[in-house]
C-alpha positions in Angstrom: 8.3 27.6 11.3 10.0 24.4 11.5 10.3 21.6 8.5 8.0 19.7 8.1 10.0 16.9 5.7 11.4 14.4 7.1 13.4 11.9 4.6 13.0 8.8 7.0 9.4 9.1 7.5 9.5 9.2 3.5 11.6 6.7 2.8 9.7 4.5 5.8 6.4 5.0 4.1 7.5 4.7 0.2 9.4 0.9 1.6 6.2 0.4 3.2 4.0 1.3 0.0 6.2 -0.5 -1.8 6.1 -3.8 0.6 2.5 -3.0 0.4 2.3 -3.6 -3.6 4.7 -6.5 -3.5 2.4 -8.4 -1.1 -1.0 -7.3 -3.7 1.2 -8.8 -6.0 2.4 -11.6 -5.2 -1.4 -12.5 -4.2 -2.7 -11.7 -7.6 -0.3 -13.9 -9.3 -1.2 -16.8 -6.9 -4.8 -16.5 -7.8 -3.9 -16.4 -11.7 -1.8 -19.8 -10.9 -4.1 -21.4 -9.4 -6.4 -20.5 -12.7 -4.2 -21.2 -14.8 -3.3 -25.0 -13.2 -7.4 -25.5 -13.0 -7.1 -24.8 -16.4 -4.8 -26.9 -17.2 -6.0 -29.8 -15.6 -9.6 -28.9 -17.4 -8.1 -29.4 -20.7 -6.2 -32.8 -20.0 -9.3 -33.9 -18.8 -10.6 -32.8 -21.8 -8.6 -34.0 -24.1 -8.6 -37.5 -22.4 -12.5 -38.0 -22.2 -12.9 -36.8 -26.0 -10.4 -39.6 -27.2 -12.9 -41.9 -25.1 -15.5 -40.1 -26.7 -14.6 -40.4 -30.4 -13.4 -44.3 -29.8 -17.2 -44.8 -28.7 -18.8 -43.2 -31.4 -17.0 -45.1 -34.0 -18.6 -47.7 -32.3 -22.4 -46.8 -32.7 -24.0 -48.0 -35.5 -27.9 -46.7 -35.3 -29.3 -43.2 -34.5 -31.3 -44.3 -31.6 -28.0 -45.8 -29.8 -26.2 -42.1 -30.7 -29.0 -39.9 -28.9 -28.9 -42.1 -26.1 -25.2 -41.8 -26.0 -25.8 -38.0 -26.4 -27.9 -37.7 -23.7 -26.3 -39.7 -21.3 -23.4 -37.1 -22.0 -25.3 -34.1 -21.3 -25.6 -34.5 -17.3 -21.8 -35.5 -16.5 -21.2 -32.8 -18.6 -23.4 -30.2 -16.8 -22.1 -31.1 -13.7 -18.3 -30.7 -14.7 -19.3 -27.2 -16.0 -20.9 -26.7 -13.2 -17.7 -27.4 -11.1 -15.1 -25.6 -12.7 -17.5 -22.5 -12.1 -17.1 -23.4 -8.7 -13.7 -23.7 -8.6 -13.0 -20.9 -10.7 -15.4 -18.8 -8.1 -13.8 -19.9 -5.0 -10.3 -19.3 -6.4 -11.3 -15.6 -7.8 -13.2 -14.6 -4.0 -9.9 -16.5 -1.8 -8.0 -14.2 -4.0 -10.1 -11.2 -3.7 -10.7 -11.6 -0.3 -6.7 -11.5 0.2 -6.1 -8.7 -1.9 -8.6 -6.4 -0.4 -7.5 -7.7 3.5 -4.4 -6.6 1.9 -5.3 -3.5 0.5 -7.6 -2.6 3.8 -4.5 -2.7 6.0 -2.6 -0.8 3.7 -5.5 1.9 3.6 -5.5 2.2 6.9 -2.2 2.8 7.2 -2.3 5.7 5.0 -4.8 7.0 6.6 -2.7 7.3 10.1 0.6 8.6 7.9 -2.6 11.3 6.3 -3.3 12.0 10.2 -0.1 12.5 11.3 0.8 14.5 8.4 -2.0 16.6 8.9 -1.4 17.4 12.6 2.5 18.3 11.5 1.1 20.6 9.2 -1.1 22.0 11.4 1.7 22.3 14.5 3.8 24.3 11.6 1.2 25.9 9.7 1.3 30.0 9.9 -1.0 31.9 11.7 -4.1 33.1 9.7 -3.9 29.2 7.8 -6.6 27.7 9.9 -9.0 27.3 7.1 -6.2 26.2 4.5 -5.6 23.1 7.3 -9.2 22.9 8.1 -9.7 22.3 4.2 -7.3 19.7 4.1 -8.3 17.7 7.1 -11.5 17.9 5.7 -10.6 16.0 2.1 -8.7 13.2 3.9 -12.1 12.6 5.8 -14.4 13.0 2.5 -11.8 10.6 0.8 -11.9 8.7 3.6 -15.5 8.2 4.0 -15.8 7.4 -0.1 -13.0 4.5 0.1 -15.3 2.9 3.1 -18.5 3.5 1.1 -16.8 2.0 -1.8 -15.7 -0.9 0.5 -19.1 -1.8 2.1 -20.8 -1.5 -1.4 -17.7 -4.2 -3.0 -18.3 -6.3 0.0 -22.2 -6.6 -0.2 -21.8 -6.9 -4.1 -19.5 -9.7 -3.1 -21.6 -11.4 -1.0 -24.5 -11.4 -3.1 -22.7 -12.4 -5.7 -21.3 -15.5 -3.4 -25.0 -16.0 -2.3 -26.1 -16.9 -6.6 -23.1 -19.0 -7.4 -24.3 -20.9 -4.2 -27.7 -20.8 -5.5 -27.0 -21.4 -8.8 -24.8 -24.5 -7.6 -27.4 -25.9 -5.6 -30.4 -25.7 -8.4 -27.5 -27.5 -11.0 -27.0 -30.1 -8.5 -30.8 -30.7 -7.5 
């Protein structure tokens, strides 16, 4: 029986791994950036339009003028809510939608270093280990088959997900 370990093929797929998580990461921390400056220019706004907010109150005198003032409020405000759950949506499903593109290329890579692995184990494997390697090849495919299932389920929750902040926009807006 030959050896089976190879150091390059390790070190070639931990750099890769590694490469791998560096990327997720760097995508992650774009997306929380890109909250965090939404955020950011939510509470200047904020802060801006309550200082125009309070000057005009000091300015009304009788109830009636105050509830009008209320409730011409109530709509610009809606529909700035309304927006930054919009934005905050389409920056959380460009981010997700990188990360798992990401992490989909990087399963699939495992999945090929898993194959190969497999078939060098089962080149070397002594005789009477058939099952042992049949075993194995068969928990890569069940895992396999699970991460897919687990994929096509996050991608329809996704979408439907996607399809009632669309909705939900579009009722707001109307």
């Amino acid at each position: 029986m030959t050896n089976t370990f190879n150091p390059e093929q390790f070190l070639s797929a931990s750099k890769a791994s590694m490469d791998a998580c560096m990327a997720m990461s760097a995508k992650a921390f774009e997306g929380v950036q890109k909250l965090a400056e939404l955020n950011m220019s939510v509470v200047k706004a904020m802060a801006s339009e309550s200082a125009a907010t309070m000057q005009t109150l000091t300015t009304i005198k009788d109830p009636q003028a105050f509830i009008a003032f209320a409730q011409a409020q109530a709509k610009p405000n809606t529909e700035k809510f309304t927006a930054y759950g919009r934005a905050v949506y389409d920056i959380v499903s460009a981010s997700s939608e990188e990360f798992n593109k990401a992490a989909e290329a990087q399963f699939a890579q495992a999945n090929q270093e898993a194959a190969k692995f497999i078939d060098t184990v089962a080149k070397n494997a002594p005789a009477g280990s058939e099952s042992a390697v049949a075993a194995l090849k068969s928990a890569v495919a069940a895992s396999s088959a699970a991460i897919d299932n687990f994929n096509r389920v996050a991608k329809s929750t996704m979408a439907t997900v996607k399809t009632q902040a669309e909705r939900a926009t579009k009722s707001k807006a109307a």
